[in-house]
N, C-alpha and C positions, 0 to 999 in steps of 0.2 A: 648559641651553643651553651649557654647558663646552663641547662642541665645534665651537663656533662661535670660539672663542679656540685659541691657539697659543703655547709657551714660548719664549721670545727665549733662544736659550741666554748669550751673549754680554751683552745689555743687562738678561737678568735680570726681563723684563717679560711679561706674558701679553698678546699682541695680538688686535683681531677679524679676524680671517684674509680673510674677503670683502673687509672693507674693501682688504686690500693689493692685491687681485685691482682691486677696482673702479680704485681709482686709478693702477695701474698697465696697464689696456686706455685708462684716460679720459683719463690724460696722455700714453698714446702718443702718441692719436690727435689730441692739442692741442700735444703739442710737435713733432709733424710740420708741424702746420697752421701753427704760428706763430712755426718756426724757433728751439726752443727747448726745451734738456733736460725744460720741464714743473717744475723742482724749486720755483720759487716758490709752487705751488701743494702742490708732494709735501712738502715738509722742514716749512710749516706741517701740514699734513696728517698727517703722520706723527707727528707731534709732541702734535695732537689726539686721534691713535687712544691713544695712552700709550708713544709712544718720550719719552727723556730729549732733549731738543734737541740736546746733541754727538751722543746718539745718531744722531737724527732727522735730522742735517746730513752726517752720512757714510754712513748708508745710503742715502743720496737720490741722493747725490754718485757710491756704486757703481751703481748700478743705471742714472742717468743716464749713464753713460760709453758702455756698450755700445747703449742706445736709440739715444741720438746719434750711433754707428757706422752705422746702420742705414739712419738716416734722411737722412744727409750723403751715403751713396753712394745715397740714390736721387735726392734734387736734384741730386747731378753728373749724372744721367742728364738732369733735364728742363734741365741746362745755369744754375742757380742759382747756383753756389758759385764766388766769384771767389779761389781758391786763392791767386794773388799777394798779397793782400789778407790772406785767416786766416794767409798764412807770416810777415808784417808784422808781427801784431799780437800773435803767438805768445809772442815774450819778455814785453811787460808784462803780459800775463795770466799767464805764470807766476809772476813775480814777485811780483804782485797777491795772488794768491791764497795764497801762502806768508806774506806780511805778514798777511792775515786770515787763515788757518787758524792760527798764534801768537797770533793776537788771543783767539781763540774759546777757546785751552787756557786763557790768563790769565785770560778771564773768570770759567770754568767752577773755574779755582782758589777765586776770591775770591765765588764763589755768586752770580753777576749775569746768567748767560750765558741764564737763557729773560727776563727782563724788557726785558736790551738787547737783544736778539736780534727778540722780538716789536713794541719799539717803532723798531727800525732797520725792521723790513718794512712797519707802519705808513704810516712818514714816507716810505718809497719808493713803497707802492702808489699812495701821492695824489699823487704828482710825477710819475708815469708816466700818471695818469687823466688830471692836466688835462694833458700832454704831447698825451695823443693826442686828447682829447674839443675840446681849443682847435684841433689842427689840422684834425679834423673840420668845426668850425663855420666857420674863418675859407676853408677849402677852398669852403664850398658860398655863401658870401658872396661869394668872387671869381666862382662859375659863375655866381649871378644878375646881379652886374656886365654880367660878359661877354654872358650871354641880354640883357639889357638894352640891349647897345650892340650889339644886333645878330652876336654873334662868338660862338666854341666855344672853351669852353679847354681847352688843352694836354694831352691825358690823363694827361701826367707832373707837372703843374702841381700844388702841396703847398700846403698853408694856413705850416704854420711854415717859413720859410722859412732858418732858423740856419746850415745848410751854406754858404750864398752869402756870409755875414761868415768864416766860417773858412777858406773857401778864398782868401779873402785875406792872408791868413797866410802869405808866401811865405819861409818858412826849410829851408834845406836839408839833407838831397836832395829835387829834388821830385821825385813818381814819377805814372807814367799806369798807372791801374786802367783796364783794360779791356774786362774782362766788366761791370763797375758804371758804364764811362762815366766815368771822372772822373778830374781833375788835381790833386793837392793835395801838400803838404808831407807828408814820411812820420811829421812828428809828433804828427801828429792821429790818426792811425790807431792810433799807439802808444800818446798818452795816454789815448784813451779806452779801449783793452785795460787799461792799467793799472788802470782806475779800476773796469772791469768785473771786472776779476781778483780785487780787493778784496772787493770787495759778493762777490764768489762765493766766496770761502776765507770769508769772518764770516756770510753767512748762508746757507750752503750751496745757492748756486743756480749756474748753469753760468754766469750771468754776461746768459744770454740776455734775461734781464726787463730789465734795461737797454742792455744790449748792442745788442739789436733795432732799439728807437727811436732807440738812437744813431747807428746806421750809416745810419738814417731822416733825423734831423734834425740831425743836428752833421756827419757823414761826405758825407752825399750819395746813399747809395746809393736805388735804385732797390727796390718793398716787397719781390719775389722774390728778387730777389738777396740784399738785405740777409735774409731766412730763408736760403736754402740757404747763406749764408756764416757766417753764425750760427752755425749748427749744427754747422759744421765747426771753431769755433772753443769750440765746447761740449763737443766732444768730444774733444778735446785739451786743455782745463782739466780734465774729466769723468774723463777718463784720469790724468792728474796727482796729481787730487783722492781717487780713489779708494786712489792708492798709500800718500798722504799720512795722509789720516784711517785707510787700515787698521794704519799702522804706530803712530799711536797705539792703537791698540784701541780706536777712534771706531765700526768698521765692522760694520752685524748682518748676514751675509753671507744668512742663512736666509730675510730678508725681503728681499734686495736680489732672491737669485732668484726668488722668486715676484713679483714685480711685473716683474720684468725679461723673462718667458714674458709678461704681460700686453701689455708696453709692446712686445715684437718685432711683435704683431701690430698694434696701435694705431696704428704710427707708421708703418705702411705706406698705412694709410688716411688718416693724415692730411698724408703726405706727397701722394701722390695728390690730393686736394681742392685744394692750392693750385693746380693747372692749369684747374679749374674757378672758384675765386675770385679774386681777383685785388686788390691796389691798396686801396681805402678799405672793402673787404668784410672784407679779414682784420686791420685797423686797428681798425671800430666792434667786430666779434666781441671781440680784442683786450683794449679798454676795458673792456668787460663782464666779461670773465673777471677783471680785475685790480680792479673794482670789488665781485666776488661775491669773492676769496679776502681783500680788507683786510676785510670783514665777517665772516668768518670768523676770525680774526686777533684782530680786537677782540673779538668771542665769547668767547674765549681768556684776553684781559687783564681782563676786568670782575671774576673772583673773585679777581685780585689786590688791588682795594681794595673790593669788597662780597663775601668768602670765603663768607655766606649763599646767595650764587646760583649757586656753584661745581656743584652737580648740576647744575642746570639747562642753565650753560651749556656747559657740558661736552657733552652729550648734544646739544643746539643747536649746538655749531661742528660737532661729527662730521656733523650729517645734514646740516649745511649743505656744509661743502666738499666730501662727497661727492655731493650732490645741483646743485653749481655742474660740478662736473668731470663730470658723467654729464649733463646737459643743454646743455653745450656740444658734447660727444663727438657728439651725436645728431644736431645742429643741421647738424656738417660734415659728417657721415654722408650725411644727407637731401640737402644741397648737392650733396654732390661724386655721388651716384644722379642728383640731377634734370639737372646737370652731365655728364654719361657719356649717359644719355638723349637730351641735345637732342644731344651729338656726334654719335649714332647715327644719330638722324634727319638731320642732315644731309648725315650721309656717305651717307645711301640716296637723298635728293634728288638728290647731283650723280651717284650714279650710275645711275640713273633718268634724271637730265638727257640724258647720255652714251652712255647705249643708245636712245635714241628720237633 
């Protein structure tokens, strides 16, 4: 089965070649849908196939630059990306990310860089589960209120409600987003760039995994918007990051392109699908994805204190994050058909209507 693997000329590693293929169609098609390079799930990913983690954080980092290209000008098309907003936030994500991308060298000096690395993605995925699973719940707790009292709520109406204390925060300039709807100080926009900048230079993701729900529940934005602006703010870290890590000789260019042929085509469909889902659909999808890649993750860490189950799980996080990223690919897939579908039908009702 040798030719199922592939020599990393650069990181020096022999990889399984499918796998770069699968997760680079599966996280097009999920970082389209959910406004976001996909690397939270690639850089573990990658990592599980047998890149070295500096490796596995800057091959993720190139490949995600150009997807994110892709996928940023097709939400400008359906009118997503609030530009004013990703120009805002541009500096503390550069910034951000240069602070963690020195983080990652120092570690990788001092031999720490896959233990912190895999226990920072940990502690993130579970801050981001109950982020979105509590707004979930307290979301559909206000609907049965309101069914209750007789009324319909808001269809912009959020369970977490954190944006409404932070726009109270009135320090200067204040500025009016207006594809997003919103008035707030421009230091909110910046500091949470900053902070997304960070997490994206140390653990090689575009920033989007937290980025997202932040533009959700600290920022204000609206769930389309907040994707199509994501994205554009992924892709100009993604761009940055790719410069950054190649100039160390962080970057395996060999597998950045074959997953990058995957992901052009992925992230066309999964850009696509969000015109079909919308709001609290691509929120629970969401949860589930961040809950299937922290079990993977932990896969990962177990033969660091029981090294006896190091086959095992090894072979267990591969089928798994590849088998979490190829059953959500499918899921929007099937959505965004049955989605296209009923559009169709309906555009022949009203024109049917129309001729009779």
């Amino acid at each position: 089965m040798d030719w199922l693997y592939i020599l990393m000329p650069i990181a020096g590693v022999k990889i399984f070649w499918p796998g770069l293929i699968i997760l680079g169609i599966g996280v097009g098609v999920i970082g389209g849908f959910f406004g976001m390079g996909g690397a939270w799930m690639v850089t573990p990913g990658l990592n599980i196939l047998g890149f070295p983690m500096a490796f596995a954080i800057g091959t993720d980092i190139a490949h995600m630059a150009g997807k994110s290209l892709i996928s940023t000008m097709r939400h400008g098309k359906f009118g997503n990306v609030d530009y004013k907003l990703g120009m805002i936030m541009l500096v503390g994500t550069v910034i951000g990310f240069e602070i963690g991308a020195q983080m990652i060298m120092w570690l990788e000096r001092i031999g720490s860089v896959e233990l912190v690395v895999r226990w920072l993605y940990i502690l993130l995925l579970m801050l981001i589960t109950y982020m979105v699973f509590g707004d979930v719940l307290k979301r559909r707790k206000k609907e049965k209120e309101a069914a209750a009292a007789g009324k319909e709520l808001d269809k912009l109406a959020t369970g977490l409600e954190w944006h409404k204390t932070f726009h109270k925060i009135k320090i200067p300039p204040m500025i009016h987003l207006d594809v997003a709807g919103i008035y707030c100080s421009a230091w909110l926009p910046i500091m949470v760039s900053f902070l997304t900048g960070w997490l994206a230079g140390i653990l090689g993701i575009g920033g989007g995994l937290i980025r997202m729900p932040s533009l959700i529940y600290i920022v204000g934005c609206p769930t389309h918007v907040a994707v199509g602006t994501d994205l554009f703010e992924v892709m100009i870290s993604g761009l940055y990051g790719a410069a950054t890590y190649t100039y160390k000789g962080r970057t395996e260019l060999v597998a950045a392109i074959i997953m990058l042929i995957g992901a052009a085509i992925g992230a066309q469909i999964g850009t696509v699908a969000t015109k079909y889902i919308k709001g609290y659909g691509i929120r629970i999808a969401f949860g589930c994805a961040v809950i299937g890649c922290a079990i993977s993750v932990a896969l990962k860490l177990i033969p660091t204190y029981f090294p006896q189950s190091k086959a095992f799980c090894d072979v267990a996080a591969t089928f798994f994050v590849l088998a979490v990223v190829s059953a959500l690919s499918l899921y929007i897939m099937v959505k965004m058909v049955q989605g296209a579908k009923q559009e169709v039908a309906q555009k022949r009702k009203k024109a049917a209507a129309i001729a009779s």
